[in-house]
Steps between C-alpha positions, in 0.01 A plus 500: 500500500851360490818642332449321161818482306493510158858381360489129560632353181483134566170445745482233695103441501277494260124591633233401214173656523257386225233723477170564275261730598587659803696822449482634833517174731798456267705813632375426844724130408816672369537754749469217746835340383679839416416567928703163587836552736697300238535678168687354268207346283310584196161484402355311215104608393322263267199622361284335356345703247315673694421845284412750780735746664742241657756581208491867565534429879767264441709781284429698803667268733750399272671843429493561883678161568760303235362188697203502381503288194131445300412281232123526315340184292396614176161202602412369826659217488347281803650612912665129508726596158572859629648316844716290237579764265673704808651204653677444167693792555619497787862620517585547870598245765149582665134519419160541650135536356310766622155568407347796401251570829782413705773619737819408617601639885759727483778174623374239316834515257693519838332228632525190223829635409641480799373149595725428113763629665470226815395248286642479156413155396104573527346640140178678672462741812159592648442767708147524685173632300185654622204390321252804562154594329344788571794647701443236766794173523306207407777244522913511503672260251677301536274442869661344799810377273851402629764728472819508326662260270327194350645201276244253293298338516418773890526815230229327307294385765538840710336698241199237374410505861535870555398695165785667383405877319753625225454816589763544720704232325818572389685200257862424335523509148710213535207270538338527156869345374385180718251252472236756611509718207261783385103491556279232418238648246248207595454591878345846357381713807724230743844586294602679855442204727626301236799648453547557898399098520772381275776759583455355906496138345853473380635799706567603858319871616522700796188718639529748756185641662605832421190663347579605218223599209150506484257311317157715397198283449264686256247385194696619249798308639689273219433156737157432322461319866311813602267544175162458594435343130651087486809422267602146468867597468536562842409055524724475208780693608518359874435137357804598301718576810400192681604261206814689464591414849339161441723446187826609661762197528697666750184541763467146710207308535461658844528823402277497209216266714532844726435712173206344415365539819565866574448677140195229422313645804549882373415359144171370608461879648569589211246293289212540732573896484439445112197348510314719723637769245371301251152449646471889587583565122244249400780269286319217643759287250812644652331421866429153429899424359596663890251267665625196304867548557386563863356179532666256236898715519485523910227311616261846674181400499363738723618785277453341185119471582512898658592592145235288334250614716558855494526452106127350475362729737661817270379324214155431602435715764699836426298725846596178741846484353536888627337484751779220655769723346377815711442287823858391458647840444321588807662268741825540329549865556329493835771194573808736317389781746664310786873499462649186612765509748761441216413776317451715804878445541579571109324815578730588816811322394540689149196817450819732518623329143173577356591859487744509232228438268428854554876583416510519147 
């Protein structure tokens, strides 16, 4: 571990980690930002009523660190309002959102706040992040991306092209005086891309391919994207980002017709992931909303009538339905056993990061 000084009066980062639940993945988080190379931060733990040991591990921390700041809900009072609740008070020129199963890399601080330094019109500074699931890199965001600084409507566009991760985010304070403000409460589980969406809208960035964090992909993860169960706010909440954009009077025609196209192609992802939930579940009403938006919202045929069809045979014939859902496991695990050349070269280009999971 780094020298960690513990005299900083006036930080100059905030880190917020909401948490619920997770104790031990939780230290594994904070001890990732108390490693970075740049020290003069503090750390601000939201929990979320969460009424195991994370309060006694948290007084731990806390009397080993002044840093370490920790706030407990007396209710749970939803993840989205947490995220608000600790955006609120933010009192340093800095913050970033980490969540509780990830880390940072020791220079990620170094990193964004050094590409401030060069550029001190932009509002947001992105480092690399390595999307990894079961300790193997399953994607880098943002992927293939340009490098350094980027004015709008290119900041905007960069980052709806190339998914931009929050994780190794870091974001002036300054920006929620603008037009860009706090959180939107209606984009739900999307209140990160959101936020990232609108911030890049009005604002120039810079990104560095520097990487920086990682982001751990696990079933207890807060993106309900991974929940094997259906949830129409993820529909709801990315709908919500998309007329956001849509609704924005600074965005040009152009730029907006470009919008559309890019997020309404991950939406229909998105919706078509839903239904086959849906149909697995047996909530053969939820299913038949995701075919009809499929085929009435974006004009998918083909997928609307998968759904539909997979729905009746569930419904009517339960063994059959199965029966499909095993062959298709089958041939998607024996196709997942053969790395693609781009992940071949994830694997080569960044294993050694992969370690410092093993850290802390």
């Amino acid at each position: 571990m780094r020298g960690r000084s513990m005299n900083f009066k006036e930080p100059a980062v905030t880190v917020i980690i909401p948490t619920y639940k997770r104790p031990r993945l939780l230290r594994r988080a904070i001890n990732s930002v108390l490693d970075q190379t740049y020290q003069d931060f503090q750390i601000c733990v939201y929990d979320n009523a969460s009424g195991d040991e994370t309060r006694e591990i948290m007084k731990v921390l806390m009397q080993k660190d002044a840093r370490i700041k920790y706030f407990c809900h007396a209710e749970n009072i939803g993840v989205v309002k947490n995220c608000i609740f600790a955006l609120e008070r933010v009192n340093t020129p800095f913050f970033s959102f980490l969540c509780d199963d990830d880390i940072l890399l020791p220079n990620f601080l170094e990193t964004t706040l050094s590409a401030f330094n060069r550029y001190p019109t932009a509002m947001l500074s992105a480092g690399l992040c390595l999307i990894v699931q079961d300790r193997e890199i399953k994607a880098i965001s943002p992927p293939g991306s340009r490098e350094g600084y980027l004015a709008p409507p290119d900041s905007l566009l960069e980052i709806i092209r190339h998914h931009l991760t929050w994780t190794s985010v870091l974001i002036r304070r300054e920006v929620i005086q603008t037009e860009v403000g706090t959180f939107d409460e209606e984009a739900d589980y999307a209140t990160d891309i959101d936020y990232l969406f609108r911030i890049a809208a009005h604002h120039p960035i810079v990104l560095t391919r520097t990487p920086s964090a990682i982001y751990v992909m696990n079933p207890s993860s807060y993106s309900v994207q991974w929940s094997p169960k259906p949830n129409p706010v993820l529909i709801s909440g990315f709908s919500k980002v998309i007329n956001n954009l849509i609704a924005d009077e600074g965005l040009s025609p152009e730029v907006k017709s470009e919008v559309k196209q890019h997020l309404g192609k991950y939406l229909k992802g998105v919706i078509y992931s839903e239904g086959t939930k849906a149909v697995k579940c047996r909530d053969f009403d939820y299913a038949n909303e995701t075919a009809s938006l499929l085929r009435h919202q974006f004009g998918d045929e083909l997928r609307s009538k998968m759904i539909l069809a997979l729905a009746n045979t569930n419904r009517y014939s339960p063994p059959l339905y199965y029966s499909i859902i095993r062959l298709y496991s089958v041939i998607s695990r024996f196709k997942s056993s053969f790395k693609s050349q781009d992940e071949r070269a994830l694997q080569a280009d960044y294993q050694n990061y992969i370690q410092v999971l093993d850290s802390f």
